[in-house]
MARGUBA-249917 format. One line per field, with one value per residue (C-alpha): residue number from 0; y, x, z. Coordinates in Angstrom, 3 decimals. Layout:
<pts>
nr = (NUM, ...);
y = (Y, ...);
x = (X, ...);
z = (Z, ...);
</pts>
This chain:
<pts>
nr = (0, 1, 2, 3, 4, 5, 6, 7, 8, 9, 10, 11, 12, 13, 14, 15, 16, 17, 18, 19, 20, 21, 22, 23, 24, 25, 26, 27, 28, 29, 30, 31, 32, 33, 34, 35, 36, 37, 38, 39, 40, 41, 42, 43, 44, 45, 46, 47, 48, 49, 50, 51, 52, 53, 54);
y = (-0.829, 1.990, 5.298, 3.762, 3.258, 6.730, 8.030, 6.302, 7.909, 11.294, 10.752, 9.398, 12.303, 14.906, 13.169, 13.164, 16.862, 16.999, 15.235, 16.796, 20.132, 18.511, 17.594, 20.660, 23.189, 20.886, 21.744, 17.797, 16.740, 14.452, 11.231, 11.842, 8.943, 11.112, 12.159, 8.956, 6.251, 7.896, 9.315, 5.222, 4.217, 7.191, 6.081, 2.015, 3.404, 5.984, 3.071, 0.239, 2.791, 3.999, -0.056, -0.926, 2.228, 0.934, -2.223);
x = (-11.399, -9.068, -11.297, -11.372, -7.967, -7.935, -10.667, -8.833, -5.367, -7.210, -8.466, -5.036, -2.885, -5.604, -5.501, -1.662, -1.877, -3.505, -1.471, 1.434, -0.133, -1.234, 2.225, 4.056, 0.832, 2.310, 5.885, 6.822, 5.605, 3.125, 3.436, 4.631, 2.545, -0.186, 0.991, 3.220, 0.906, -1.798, 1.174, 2.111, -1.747, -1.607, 1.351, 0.462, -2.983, -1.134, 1.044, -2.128, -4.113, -1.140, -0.323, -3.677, -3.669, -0.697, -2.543);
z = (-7.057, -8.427, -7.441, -3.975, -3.628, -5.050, -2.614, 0.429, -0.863, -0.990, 2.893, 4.087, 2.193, 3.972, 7.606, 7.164, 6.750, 9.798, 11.664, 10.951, 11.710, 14.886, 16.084, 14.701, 17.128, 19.708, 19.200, 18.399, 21.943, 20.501, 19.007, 15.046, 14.544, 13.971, 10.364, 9.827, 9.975, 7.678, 5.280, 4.998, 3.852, 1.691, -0.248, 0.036, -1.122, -4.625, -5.499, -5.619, -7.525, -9.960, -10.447, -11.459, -13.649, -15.877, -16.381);
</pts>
């Protein structure tokens, strides 16, 4: 359960790269969604795995 929650963090912080790239190419005419909705699972995704760490 941690190394996905690691794995998925991994693939959400990379796809939030993206994103962001993708809306900055567009000069901000796009939907900032892109980057902000994977950025969200990224960090929901880091805190599960770093809580389950501690434990």
């Amino acid at each position: 359960m941690e190394k996905a929650a690691l794995i998925l963090g991994i693939i959400f912080f990379i796809l939030t790269l993206i994103g962001s790239g993708y809306v900055i190419l567009n000069h901000g005419q796009v939907n900032a969604g892109y980057a902000v909705i994977p950025g969200t699972w990224a960090m929901i995704c880091f805190s599960f795995y770093r809580r389950r760490r501690q434990n």
